[in-house]
Structure formats: structure tokens, C-alpha cells
KENUNU-365254 format. One line per 8 residues: for each residue z, y, x of N, C-alpha, C, O, CB. Coordinates in steps of 0.1 Angstrom, whole numbers. Each point is the difference from the previous one (the first is absolute). Glycine has a CB too. Example, Ala and Ser with C-alpha at 12.3 -4.5 7.8 and 13.67 -1.06 7.14 Angstrom:
BEGIN
78/-57/132/0/12/-9/0/12/9/7/0/10/5/-12/-29; -19/23/15/0/11/9/8/11/-8/1/11/5/-23/-17/7
***
This chain:
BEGIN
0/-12/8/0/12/-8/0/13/9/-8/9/-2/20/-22/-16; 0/11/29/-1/15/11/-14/-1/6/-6/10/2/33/-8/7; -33/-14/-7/-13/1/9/-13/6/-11/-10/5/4/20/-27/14; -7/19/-32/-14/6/-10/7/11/-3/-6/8/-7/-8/-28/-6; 25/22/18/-1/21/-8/-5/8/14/-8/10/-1/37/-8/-19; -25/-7/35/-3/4/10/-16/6/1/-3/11/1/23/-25/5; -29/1/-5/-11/-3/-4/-5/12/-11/-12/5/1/18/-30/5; 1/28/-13/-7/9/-11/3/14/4/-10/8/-1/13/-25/-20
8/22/26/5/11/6/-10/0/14/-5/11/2/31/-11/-14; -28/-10/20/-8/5/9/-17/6/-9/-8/9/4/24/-28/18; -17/12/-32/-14/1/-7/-3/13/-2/-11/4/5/14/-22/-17; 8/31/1/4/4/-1/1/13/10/0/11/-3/4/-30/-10; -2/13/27/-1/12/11/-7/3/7/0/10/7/12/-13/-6; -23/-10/-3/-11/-4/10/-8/10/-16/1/12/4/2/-44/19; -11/33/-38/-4/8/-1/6/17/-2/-5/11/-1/-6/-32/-3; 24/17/2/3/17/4/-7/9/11/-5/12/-1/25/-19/-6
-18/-2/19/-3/8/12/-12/0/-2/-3/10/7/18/-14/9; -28/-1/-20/-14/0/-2/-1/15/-9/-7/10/2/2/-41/-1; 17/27/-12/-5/15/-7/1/9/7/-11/7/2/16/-11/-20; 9/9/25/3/6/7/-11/5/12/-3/12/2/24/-24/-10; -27/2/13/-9/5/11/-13/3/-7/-6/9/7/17/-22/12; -18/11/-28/-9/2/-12/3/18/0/-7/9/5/10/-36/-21; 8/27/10/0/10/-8/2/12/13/-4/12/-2/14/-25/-25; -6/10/40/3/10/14/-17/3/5/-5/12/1/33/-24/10
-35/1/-10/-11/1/4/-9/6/-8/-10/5/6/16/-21/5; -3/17/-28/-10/7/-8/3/15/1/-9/9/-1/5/-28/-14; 19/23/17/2/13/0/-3/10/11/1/13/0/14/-22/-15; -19/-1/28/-6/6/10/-13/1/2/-6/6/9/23/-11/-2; -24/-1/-19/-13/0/3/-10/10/-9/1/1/-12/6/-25/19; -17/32/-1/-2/13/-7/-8/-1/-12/-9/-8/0/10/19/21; 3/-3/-31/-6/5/-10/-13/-3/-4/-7/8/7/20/5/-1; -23/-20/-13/-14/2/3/-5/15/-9/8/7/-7/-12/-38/10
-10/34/-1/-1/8/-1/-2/7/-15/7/-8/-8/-12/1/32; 0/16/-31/0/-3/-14/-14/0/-2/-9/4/7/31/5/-15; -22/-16/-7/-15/-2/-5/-11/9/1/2/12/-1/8/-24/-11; -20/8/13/-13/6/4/-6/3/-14/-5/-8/-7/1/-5/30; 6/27/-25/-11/7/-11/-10/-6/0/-6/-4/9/12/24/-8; -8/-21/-16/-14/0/-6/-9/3/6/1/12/2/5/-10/-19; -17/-8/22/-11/8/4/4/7/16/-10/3/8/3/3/-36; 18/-6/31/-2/1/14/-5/-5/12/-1/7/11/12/-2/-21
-14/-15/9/-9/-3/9/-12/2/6/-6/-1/11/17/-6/-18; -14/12/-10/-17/13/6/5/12/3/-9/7/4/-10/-14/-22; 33/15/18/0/13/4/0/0/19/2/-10/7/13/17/-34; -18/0/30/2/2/17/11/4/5/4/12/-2/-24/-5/4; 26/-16/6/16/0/5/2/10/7/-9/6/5/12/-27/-3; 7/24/-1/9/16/5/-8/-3/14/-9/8/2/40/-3/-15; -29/-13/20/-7/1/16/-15/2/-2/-6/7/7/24/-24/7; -25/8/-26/-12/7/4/-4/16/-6/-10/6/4/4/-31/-3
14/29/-9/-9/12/-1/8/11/10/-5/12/1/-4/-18/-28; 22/0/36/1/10/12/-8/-2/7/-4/10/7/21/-7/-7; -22/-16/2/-10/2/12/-15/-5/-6/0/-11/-4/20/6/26; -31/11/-22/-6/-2/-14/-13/-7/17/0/1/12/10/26/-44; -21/-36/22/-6/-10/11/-13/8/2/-7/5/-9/19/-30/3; -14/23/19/-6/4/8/-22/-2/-6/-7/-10/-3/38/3/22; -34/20/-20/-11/5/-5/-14/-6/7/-5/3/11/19/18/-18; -18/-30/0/-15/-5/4/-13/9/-3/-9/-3/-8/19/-19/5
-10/31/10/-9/10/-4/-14/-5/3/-9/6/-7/27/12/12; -23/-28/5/-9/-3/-3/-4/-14/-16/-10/-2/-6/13/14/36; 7/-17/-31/-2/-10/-11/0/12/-16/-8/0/-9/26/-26/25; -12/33/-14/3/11/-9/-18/7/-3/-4/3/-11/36/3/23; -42/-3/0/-8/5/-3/-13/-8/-4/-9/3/-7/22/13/18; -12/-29/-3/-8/-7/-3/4/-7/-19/-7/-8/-6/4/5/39; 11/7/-36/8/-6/-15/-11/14/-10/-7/-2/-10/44/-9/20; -34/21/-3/-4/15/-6/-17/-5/-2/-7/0/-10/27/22/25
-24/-28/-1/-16/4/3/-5/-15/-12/-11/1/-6/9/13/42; 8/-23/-38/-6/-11/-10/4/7/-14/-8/-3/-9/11/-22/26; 5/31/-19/0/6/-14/-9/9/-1/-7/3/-10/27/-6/7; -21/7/11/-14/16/-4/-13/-10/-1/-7/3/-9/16/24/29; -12/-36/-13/-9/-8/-1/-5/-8/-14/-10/1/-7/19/0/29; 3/-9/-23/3/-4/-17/-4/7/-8/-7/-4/-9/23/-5/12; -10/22/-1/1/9/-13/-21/2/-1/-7/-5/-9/41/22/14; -39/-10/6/-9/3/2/-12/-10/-5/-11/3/-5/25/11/22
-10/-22/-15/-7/-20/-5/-1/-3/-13/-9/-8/-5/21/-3/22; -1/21/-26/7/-8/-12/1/12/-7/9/0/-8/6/-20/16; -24/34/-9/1/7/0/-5/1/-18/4/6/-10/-4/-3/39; -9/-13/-26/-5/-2/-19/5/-6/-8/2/4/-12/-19/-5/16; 21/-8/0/14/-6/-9/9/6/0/6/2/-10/-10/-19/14; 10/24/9/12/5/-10/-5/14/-8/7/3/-9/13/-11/27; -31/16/-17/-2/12/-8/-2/-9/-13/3/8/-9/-15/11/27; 10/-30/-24/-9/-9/-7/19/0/-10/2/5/-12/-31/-23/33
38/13/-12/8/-2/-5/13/12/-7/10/-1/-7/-20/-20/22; 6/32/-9/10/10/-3/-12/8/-16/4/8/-9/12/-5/43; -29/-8/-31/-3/7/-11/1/-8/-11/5/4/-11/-18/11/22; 9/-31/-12/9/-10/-6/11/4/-10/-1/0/-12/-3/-10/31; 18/14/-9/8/3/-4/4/11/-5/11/1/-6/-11/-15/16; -9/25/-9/-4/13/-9/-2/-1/-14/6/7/-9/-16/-1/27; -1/-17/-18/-4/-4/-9/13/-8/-11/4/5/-10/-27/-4/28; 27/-11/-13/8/-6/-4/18/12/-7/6/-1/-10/-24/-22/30
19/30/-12/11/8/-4/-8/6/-15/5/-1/-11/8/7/38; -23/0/-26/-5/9/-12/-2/-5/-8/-1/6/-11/-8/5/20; 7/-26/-8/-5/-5/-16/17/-5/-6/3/2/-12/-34/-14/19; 40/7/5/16/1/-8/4/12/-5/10/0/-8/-2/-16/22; -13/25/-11/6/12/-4/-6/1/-10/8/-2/-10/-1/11/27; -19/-7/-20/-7/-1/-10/3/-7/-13/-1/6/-11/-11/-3/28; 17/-17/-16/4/-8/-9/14/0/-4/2/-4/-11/-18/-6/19; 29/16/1/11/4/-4/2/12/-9/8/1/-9/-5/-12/26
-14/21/-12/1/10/-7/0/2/-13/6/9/-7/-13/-5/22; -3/-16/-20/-8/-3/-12/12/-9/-6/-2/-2/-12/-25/3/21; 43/-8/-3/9/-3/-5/10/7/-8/8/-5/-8/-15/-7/22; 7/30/-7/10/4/2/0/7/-8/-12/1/-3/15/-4/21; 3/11/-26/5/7/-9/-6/19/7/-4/1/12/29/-25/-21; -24/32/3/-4/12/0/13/3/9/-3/-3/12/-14/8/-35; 30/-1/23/9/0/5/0/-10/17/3/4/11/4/3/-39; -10/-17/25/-2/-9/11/-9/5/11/3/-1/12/1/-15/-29
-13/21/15/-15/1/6/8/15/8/-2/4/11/-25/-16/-33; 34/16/15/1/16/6/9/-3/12/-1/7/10/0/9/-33; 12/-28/22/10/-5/14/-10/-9/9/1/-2/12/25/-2/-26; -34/0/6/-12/-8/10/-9/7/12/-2/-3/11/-2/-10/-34; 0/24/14/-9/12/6/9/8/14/-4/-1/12/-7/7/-42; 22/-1/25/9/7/8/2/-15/17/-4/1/12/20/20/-42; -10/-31/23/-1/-9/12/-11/-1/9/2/-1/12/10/-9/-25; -25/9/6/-6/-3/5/-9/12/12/-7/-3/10/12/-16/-32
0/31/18/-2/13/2/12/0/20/-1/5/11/-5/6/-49; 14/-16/33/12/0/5/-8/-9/15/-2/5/11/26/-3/-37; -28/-14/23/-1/-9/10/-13/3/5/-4/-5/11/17/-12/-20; -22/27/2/-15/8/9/4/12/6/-6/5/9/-13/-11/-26; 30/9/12/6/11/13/3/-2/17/-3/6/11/13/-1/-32; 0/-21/15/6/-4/15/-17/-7/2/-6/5/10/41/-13/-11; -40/1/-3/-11/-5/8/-8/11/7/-3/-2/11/2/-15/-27; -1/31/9/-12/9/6/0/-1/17/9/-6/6/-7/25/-29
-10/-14/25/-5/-1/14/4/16/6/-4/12/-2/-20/-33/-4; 33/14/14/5/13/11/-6/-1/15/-5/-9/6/28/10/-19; -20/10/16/-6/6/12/6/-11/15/9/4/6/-8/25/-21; -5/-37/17/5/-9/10/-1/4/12/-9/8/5/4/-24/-18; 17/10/20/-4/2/16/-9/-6/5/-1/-12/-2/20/16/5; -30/4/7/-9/-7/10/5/-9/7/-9/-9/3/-2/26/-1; 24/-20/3/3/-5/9/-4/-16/-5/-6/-3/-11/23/23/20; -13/-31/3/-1/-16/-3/11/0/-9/8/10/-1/-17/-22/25
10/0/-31/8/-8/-5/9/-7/10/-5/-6/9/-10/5/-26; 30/3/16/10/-4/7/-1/-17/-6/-5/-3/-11/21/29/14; -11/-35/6/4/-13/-7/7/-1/-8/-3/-9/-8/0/3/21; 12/12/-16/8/-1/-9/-10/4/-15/3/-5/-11/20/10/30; -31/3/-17/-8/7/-15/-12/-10/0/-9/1/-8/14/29/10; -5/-41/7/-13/-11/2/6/-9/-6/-7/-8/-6/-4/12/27; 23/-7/-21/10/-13/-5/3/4/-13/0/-10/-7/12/3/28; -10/17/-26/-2/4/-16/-14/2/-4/0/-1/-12/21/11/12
-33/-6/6/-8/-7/-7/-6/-12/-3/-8/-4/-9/9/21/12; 3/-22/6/0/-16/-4/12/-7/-10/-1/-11/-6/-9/9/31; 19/10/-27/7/-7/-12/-2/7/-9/9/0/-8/6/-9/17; -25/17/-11/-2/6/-14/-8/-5/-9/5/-1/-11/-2/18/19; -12/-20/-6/-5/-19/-6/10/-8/-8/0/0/-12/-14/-4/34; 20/-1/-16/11/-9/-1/7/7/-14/-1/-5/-11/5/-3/40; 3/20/-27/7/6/-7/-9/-1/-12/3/-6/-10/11/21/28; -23/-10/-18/-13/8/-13/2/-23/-6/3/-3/-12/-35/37/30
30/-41/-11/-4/-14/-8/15/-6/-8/0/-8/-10/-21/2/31; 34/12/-13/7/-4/-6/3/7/-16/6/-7/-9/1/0/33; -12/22/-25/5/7/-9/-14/-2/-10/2/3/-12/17/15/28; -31/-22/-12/-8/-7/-11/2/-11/-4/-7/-2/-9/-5/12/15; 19/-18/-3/4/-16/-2/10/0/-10/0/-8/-9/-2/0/33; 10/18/-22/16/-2/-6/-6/4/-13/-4/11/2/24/-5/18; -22/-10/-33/-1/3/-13/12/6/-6/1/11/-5/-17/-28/4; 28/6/2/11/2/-7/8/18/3/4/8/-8/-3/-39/9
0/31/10/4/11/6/-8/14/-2/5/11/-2/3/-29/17; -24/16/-15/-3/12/-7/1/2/-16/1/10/-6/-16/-9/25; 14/-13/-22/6/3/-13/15/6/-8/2/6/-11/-19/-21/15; 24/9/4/12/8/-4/-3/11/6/-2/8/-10/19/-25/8; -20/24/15/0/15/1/-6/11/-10/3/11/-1/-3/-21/23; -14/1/-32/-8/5/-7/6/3/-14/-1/10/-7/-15/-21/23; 23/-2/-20/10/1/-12/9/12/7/-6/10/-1/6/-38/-12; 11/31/18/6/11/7/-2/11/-6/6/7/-8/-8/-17/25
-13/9/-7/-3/12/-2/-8/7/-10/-3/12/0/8/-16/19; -10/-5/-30/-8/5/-10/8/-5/-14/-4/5/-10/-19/-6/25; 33/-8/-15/6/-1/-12/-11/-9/-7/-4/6/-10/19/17/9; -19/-34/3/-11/-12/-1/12/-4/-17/12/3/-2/-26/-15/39; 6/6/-43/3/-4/-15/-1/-15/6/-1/-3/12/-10/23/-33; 12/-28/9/3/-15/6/-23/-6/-4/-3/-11/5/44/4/-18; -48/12/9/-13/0/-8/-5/9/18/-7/-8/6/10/10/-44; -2/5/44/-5/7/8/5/-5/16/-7/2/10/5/16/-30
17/-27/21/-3/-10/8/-4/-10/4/0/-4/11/8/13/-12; -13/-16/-11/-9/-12/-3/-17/6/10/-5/-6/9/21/0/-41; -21/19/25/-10/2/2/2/8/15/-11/-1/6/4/-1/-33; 16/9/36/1/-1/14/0/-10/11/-6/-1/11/14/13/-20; 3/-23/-2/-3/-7/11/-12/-10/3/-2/-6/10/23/11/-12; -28/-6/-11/-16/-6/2/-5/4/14/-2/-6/10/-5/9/-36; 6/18/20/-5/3/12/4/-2/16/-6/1/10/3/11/-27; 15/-15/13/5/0/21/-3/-11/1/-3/-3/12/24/16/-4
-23/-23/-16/-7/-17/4/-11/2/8/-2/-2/12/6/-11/-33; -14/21/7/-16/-4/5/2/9/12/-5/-5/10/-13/0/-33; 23/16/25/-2/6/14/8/-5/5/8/7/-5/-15/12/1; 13/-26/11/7/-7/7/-14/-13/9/-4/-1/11/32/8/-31; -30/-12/9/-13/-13/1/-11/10/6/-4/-4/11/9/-14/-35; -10/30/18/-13/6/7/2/6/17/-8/0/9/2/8/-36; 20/-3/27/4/0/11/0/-9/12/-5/3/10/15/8/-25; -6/-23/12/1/-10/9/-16/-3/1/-5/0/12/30/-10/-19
-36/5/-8/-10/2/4/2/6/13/5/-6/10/-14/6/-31; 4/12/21/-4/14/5/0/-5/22/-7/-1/10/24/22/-39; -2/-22/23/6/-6/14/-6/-10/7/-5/3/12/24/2/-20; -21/-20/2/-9/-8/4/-14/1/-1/-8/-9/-1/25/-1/-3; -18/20/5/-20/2/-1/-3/6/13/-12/2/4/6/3/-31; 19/0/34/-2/5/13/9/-8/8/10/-7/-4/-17/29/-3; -3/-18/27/6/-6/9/12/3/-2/2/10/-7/-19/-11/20; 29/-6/-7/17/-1/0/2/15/10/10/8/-1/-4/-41/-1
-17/35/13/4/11/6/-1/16/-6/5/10/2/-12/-28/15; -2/13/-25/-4/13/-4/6/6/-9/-1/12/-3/-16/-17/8; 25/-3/-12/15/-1/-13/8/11/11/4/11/-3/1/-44/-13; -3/25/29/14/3/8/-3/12/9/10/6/3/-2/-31/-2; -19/29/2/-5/13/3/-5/11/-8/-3/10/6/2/-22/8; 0/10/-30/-1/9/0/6/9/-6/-6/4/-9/-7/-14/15; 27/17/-3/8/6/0/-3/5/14/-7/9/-4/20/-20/-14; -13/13/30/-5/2/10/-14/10/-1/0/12/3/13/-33/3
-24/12/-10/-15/4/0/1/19/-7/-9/8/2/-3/-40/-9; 26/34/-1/1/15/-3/3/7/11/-6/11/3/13/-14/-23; 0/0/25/0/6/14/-7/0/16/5/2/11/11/-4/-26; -30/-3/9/-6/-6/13/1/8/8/4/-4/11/-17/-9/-19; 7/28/5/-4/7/8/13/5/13/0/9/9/-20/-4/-31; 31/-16/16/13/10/9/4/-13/5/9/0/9/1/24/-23; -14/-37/10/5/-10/10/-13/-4/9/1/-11/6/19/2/-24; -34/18/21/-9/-5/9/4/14/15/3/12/-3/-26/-27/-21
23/12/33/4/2/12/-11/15/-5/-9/0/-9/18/-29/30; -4/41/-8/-7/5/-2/-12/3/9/5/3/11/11/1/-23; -30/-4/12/-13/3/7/11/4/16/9/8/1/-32/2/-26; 15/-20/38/3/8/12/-11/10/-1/-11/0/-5/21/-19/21; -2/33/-8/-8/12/0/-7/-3/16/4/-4/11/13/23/-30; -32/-13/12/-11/-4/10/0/20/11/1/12/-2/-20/-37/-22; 19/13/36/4/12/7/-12/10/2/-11/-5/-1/29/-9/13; -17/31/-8/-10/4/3/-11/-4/13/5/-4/11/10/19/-24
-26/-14/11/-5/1/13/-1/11/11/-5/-3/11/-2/-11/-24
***
């Protein structure tokens, strides 16, 4: 009997001290770090944007000299495609208009008044295009396909903002279908480059290098 209680008391001591050294060794051991934000992994870490990486100015112009090329190549298609899409805006407008109530047409008009303002054509700098103004026009494509795609979303902005009846979102959202479908058409009837440049091709004249000046004789 003294030898099975012994036995159990040593049991007893032998895992105490395990906890014991468990629990010394965890309290010395450091902190890990805390979780990693959403999406952080695509942002650029505190060290890189102090020391920001080192400029390939020749890859950088030879990147410049195949886009002016492209553009110059693809020049009919994309003119082909922006009047396309000229096209295509005028006849939705056309057909919403023809949804909208007299009252409606007048918040339609003013909007639409609103968004040919910021579009108009201002006085641009001669200078080149910085990369950074080269990297947004290449995602301006992107942007323009997501905000034609999305039906649901222009539709609620449109109910919003025009006070749509339950008879007049039926008949919107027809429209953002078939334009949605003519759209994509539109998209697939041209090369994939010419989608992705041309947001760029507006600014050609400032992303092509400028003429070397021919010296006197």
C-alpha cells in the first residue's frame, strides 16, 4: 500500500514539474507577431517604400517604345472601338430617356451634363506621360469593363437617383442586360490589346518620345 501511494505521488511530481517547466519555458518565449491585414500582402512594406527599387530606365523605355508601336498598329481598332462605344452610350440614353418621366429626364439631363463637363477636353501638358499616368491608363479599361458589367449596381444608383417605380425597373434593367451583352460583344470583336490600350491611344501624342531636334548645319 506505502509502495502504490509512493508510486502515485512520485506520478504526481514527475507531471507537475513537466507543467512547471511547460509553463517557464512558454513564458519566456516571445510573443508572435499579430495578424496580417486583409490584403496586405499586396500593400508595399514600410522598408520598401523607404527604399523604393531601383529604376530600369532602359526596360522602362523600351516598355514606352512597344506601346507607341501597338498603339500606332491598332490605331483602327481602337478608333473603331471608342466610336462603338459612342455609339452604344447614345442609344442607352436614348432608350432610358424614353423610360423616364418628364421630371426624370430633367435629373437625367443635368447628370449627364455634369459627366460632359468632367469629360471636356482640357488644355494638357506637352510634356511625356510619367509612369505612373502610363499605369493608369492601362487600368482605365479595366475600370470602364467593370462598371459596364456590373448591372445590379447601376441600377440601384439609377433607382437612387431617379426615384424608378417598380414598372420602370423592370424596363432598366432590360436595358443594362442588352447593353451589358453589346458591350462584351463590342469587347470581343477586338484584339485584347487594343481593349487594354486604349485608354492610353488618348493620350498618344504625350506618351510618344519627343522628335530628336535635327541639328543646324
Amino acid at each position: 500500500m506505502t509502495q502504490r501511494l509512493l508510486v502515485a505521488v512520485l506520478t504526481v511530481l514527475v507531471f507537475a514539474s513537466g507543467f512547471a517547466a511547460r509553463v517557464w519555458t512558454e513564458s519566456k518565449r516571445p510573443l508572435p507577431p499579430p495578424p496580417v491585414a486583409l490584403g496586405a500582402e499586396f500593400a508595399p512594406t514600410a522598408t520598401a517604400a523607404a527604399t523604393p527599387a531601383p529604376v530600369d530606365e532602359k526596360k522602362l523605355a523600351e516598355r514606352r517604345a512597344q506601346m507607341i508601336a501597338d498603339i500606332s498598329q491598332l490605331a483602327p481598332q481602337i478608333a473603331m472601338y471608342h466610336a462603338r462605344m459612342d455609339e452604344l452610350d447614345a442609344c442607352f440614353d436614348r432608350d432610358l430617356s424614353a423610360i423616364l418621366t418628364d421630371p426624370q429626364r430633367e435629373v437625367w439631363a443635368k447628370r449627364r451634363q455634369g459627366h460632359a463637363d468632367k469629360a471636356a477636353p482640357v488644355q494638357k501638358d506637352p510634356s511625356q506621360l510619367t509612369n505612373e499616368e502610363i499605369e493608369r491608363g492601362i487600368r482605365q479599361p479595366l475600370g470602364i469593363l467593370l462598371a459596364k458589367v456590373t448591372v445590379s449596381e447601376k441600377l440601384k444608383r439609377l433607382i437612387e437617383y431617379h426615384k424608378l417605380d417598380a414598372a420602370q425597373q423592370v424596363q432598366v434593367r432590360r436595358l443594362l442586360t442588352e447593353y451589358r451583352a453589346k458591350f462584351l460583344d463590342l469587347v470581343d470583336s477586338i484584339p485584347p490589346t487594343s481593349f487594354r490600350l486604349s485608354g492610353l491611344a488618348q493620350d498618344f501624342q504625350k506618351l510618344a518620345p519627343a522628335p530628336a531636334s535635327v541639328a543646324k548645319p
